[in-house]
N, C-alpha and C positions, 0 to 999 in steps of 0.2 A: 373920536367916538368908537365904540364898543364895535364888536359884531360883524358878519360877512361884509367883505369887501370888491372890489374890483379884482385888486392883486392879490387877495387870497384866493380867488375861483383863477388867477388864471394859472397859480400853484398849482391846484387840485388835478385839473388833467394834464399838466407836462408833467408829473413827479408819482401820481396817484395812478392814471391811466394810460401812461405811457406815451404821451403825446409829445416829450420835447424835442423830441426832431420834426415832429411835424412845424411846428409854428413858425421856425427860420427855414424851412424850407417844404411849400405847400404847395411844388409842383407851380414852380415860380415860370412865368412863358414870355416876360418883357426882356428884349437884347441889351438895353444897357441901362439897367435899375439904379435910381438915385436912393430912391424909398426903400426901406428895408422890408422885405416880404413879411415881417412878424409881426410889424405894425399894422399894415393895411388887413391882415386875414384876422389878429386879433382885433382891433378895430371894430370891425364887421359880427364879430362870435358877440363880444360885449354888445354890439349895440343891439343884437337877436336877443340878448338875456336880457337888456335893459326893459326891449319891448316899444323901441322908436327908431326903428331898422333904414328909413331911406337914408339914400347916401349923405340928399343935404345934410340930411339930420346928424351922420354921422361927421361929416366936414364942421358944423356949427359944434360939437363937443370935444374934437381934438383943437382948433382955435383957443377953445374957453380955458378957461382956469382949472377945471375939473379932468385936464389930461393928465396931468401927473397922476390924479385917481386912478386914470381909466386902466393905468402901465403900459399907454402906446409913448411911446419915444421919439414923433416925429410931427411935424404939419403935413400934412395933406388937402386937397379941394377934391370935388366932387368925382371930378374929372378923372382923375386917377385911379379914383376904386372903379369906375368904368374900364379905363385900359387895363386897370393890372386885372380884374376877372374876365374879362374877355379870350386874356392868354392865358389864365390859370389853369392848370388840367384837375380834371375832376378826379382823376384816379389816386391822385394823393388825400382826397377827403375823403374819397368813400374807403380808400386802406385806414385811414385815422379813424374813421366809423367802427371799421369790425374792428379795430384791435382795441377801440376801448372797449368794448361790448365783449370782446373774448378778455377784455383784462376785468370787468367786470364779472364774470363766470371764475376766472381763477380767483377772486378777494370773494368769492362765495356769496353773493350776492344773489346767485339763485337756488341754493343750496336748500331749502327749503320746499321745494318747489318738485312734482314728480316729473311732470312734463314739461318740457319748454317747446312752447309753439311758436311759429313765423305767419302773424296773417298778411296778408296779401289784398292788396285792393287798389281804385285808380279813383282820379279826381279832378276837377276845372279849376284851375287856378290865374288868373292875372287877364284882366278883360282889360284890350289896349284900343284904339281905333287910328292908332298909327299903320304904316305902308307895315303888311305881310310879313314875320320871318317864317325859316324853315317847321317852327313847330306850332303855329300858328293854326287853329280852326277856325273857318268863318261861323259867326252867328248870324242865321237867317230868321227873316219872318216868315208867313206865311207863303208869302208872293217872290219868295225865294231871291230879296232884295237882303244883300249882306250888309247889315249893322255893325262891324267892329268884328276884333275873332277875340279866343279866348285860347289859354294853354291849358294842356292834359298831361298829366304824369299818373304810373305808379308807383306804391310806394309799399318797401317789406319793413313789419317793424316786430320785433319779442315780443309775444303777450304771452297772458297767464301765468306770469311770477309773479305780479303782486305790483310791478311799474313796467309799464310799456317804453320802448326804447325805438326808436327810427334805426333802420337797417339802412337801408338806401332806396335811392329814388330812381325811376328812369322815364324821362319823358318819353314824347308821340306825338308824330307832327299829323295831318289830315288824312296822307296816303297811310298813318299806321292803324295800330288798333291798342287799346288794351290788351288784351289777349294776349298779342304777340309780347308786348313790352312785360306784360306778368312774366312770360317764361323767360326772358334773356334775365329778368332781375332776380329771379329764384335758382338760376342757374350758376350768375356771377355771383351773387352773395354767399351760396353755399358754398363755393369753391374759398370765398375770403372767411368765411368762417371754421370750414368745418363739416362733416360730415354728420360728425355723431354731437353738433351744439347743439342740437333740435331733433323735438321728434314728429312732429307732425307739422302739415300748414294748413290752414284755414282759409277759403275762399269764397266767395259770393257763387252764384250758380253758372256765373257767364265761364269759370275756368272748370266747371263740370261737365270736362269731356275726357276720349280716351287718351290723345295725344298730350293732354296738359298732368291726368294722372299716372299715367307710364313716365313721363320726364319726372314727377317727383317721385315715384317708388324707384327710381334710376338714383335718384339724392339721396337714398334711405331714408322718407319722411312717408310717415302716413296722410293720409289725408283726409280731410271734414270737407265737405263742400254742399253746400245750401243745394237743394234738390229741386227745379222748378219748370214749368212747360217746355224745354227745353228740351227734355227725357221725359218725351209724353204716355211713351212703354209703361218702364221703371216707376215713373208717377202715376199712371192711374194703376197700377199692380198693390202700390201701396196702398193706395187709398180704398181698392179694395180689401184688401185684407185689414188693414187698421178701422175699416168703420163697421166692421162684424164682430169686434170684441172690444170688451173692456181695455181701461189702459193697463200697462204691465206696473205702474207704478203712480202712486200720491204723493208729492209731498208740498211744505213749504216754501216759498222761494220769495224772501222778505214778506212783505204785505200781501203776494200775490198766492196763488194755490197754481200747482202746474202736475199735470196728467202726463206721462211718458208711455207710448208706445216701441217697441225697441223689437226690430226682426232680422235676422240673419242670414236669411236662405234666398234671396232674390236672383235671380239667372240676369248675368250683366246682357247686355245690350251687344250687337255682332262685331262692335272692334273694339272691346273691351279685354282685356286680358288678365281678367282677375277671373275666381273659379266663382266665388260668390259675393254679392253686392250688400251690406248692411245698411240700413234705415232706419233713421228714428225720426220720431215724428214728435215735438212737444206740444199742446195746447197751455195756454197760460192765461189765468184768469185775473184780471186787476180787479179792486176793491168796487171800482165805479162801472165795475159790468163789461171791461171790453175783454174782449179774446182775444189773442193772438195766436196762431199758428201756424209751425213751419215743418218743413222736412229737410233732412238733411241723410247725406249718404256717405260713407267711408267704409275704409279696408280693416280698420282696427278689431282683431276680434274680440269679444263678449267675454273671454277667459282673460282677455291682458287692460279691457277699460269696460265698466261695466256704464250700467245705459244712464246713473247719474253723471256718472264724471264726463260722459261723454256731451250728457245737453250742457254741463262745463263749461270745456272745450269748444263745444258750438257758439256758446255765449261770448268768446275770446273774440269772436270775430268783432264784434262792439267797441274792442278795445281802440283797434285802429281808427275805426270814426271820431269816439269823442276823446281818446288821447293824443291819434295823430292828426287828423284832420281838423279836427274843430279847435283844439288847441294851436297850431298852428296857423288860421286863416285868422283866430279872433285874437292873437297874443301877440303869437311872432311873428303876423307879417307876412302869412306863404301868399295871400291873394297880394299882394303890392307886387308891381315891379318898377325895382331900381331902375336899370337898363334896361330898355330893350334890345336883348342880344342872344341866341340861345346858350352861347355858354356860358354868359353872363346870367341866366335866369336859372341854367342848372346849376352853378357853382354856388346862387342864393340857397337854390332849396335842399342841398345838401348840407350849408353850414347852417340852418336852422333845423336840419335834425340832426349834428354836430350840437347845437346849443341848447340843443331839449334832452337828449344824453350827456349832455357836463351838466346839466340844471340839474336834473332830478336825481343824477346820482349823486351828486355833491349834497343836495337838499333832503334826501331819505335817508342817504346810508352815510354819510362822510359826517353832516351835522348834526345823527343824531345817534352818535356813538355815546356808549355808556347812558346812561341818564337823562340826556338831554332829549326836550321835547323833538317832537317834526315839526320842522315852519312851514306853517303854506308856502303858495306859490308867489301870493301878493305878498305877503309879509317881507319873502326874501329880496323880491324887487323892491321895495320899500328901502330895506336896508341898505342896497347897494347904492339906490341913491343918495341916502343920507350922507352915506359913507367918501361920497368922491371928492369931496372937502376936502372930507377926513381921512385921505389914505391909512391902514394902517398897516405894519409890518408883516408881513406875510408870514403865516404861522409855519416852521418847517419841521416839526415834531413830525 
């Protein structure tokens, strides 16, 4: 049968993305391997693209008939992908992360694109009611009886080209915070990317402070960050000024009408070390009468981003929600956990934003070279299944 394959995606990023030293060797941590590291990490990528990720599931498809499809070369049981991710290091997925994402930047895949943003944001992932690990938070009731805990990471991914990409993830166990985990991940990433891959980050209001925006103008990135009680100064200064005048602008925005307020002259807050603080403020009207309204604050001046592109930018923040988040917990699998192990539950959520960066860039820009339509998402997964039959030759054009 016709069309994407198993071994043709697993083509795509050893030869297209520069992945083929990663796959034989993924930061392999067991002393004396029978199983070849290629098999069990691709294994695991394929079964996050297939979209039926637990390990039985993945022990029940190398058994079947449909392994010669899948291009793993070995039997395995469950057990295994247990031990082999337990010793796996993470630092060879998240090197295989950016450099397909900087090898994405070189085949111009954002070239199109004036700004490239990193948003930044954290989330609950994998409710277990097994004994405590180290990243484990309890969930309480009321009566402060603990039900079960649950895991917390964050997570940096590219927006505002036109496909969101997962950067890297780093969880937090109960004694951390988000916060902290934001800045070690914006700090390591930037260092595995690049300086000048990005120019701005994007974050919720909880990273709107001095020490979060001095470490990123330290990374050469501007920053957008949601404006909220938080900065009770800065926020009522705005809302006075913004609710004594007209907006500065009208326009469309799909079905909706959105009003932009945009100021420059704000006096930062006393351990702030910027000279002056910008605000925009949008209200957004939907057809059925609701409002919305936010504020947001950054360093960008009015000469280099003016106050559309910047409610833009603001808007990038979305990206991470319903590309990374919601795509991941309802597709790939982020709320499941294989193992319970923490290096076992980091090394999952890593190769599933490993396998949403081989998905969509193989499915936007690899499949729909020349002529050829874009496949959805379901489509592509459709095909691959068809296909595991029907292995077919892997296209090396």
């Amino acid at each position: 049968m016709s069309g994407p394959s198993a071994l043709q995606l697993f083509h795509y990023p050893s030869h297209c993305l520069g992945l083929k030293s990663y796959f034989p060797h993924p930061g392999e941590g067991r002393p004396r391997p029978r199983i070849p590291a290629q098999a069990l990490v691709w294994s695991l990528l394929i079964a996050h693209l297939l979209r039926a990720c637990s390990f039985l599931r993945v022990e029940w498809r190398v058994r079947s008939p449909a392994r010669r499809g899948l291009g793993v070369g070995a039997v395995f049981g469950d057990d295994a992908l247990a031990y082999f991710t337990e010793r796996l290091d993470p630092q060879h997925t998240r090197t295989a992360l950016s450099s397909a994402i900087r090898q994405a930047k070189r085949n111009k895949v954002f070239d199109h694109t004036r700004f490239i943003g990193l948003a930044l944001d954290g989330t609950r992932a994998g409710y277990t009611r097994k004994e405590p690990c180290p990243l484990c938070h309890p969930v309480k009731d009321g009566q402060g009886t603990i039900h079960g805990h649950r895991h917390h990471f964050a997570l940096l991914a590219v927006v505002g080209t036109g496909i969101t990409l997962p950067l890297d993830v780093e969880p937090y166990g109960a004694q951390d915070s988000e916060y902290a985990a934001g800045q070690r991940l914006l700090k390591r990433a930037t260092g595995r990317i690049g300086r000048r891959f990005a120019q701005y980050v994007v974050a919720d209001g909880e990273f709107a402070t001095a020490p979060f925006l001095h470490t990123a103008g330290e990374l050469g990135l501007r920053v957008v960050a949601r404006l909220k009680g938080n900065l009770p100064e800065l926020s009522q200064a705005a809302q006075r000024l913004f609710d004594g005048q007209p907006p500065n602008s009208v326009f469309p925005y799909g079905a909706d009408r959105v009003e932009l307020w945009d100021a420059d002259d704000f006096v930062p807050w006393a351990t702030l070390r910027w000279e002056r603080v910008r605000v925009l403020r949008y209200r957004q009207h939907k057809p059925d009468g609701t409002v919305i309204q936010a504020e947001w604050l950054t360093d960008f001046p009015r000469r280099q981003v003016g106050s559309l592109t910047l409610f833009r930018l603001a808007k990038n923040r979305w990206e991470i929600e319903n590309q990374g988040f919601h795509d991941g917990k309802n597709r790939y699998g982020m709320e499941h956990i294989c193992h319970h192990h923490p290096n076992t539950m980091l090394v999952n959520w890593l190769l599933i934003a490993l396998a949403m960066v081989i998905e969509r860039l193989y499915r936007l820009c690899y499949l729909h070279r020349g002529t050829h339509p874009v496949r959805n998402a379901l489509d592509l997964v459709s095909l691959l299944w068809l296909n595991l039959r029907f292995p077919c030759t892997p296209d090396t054009s």
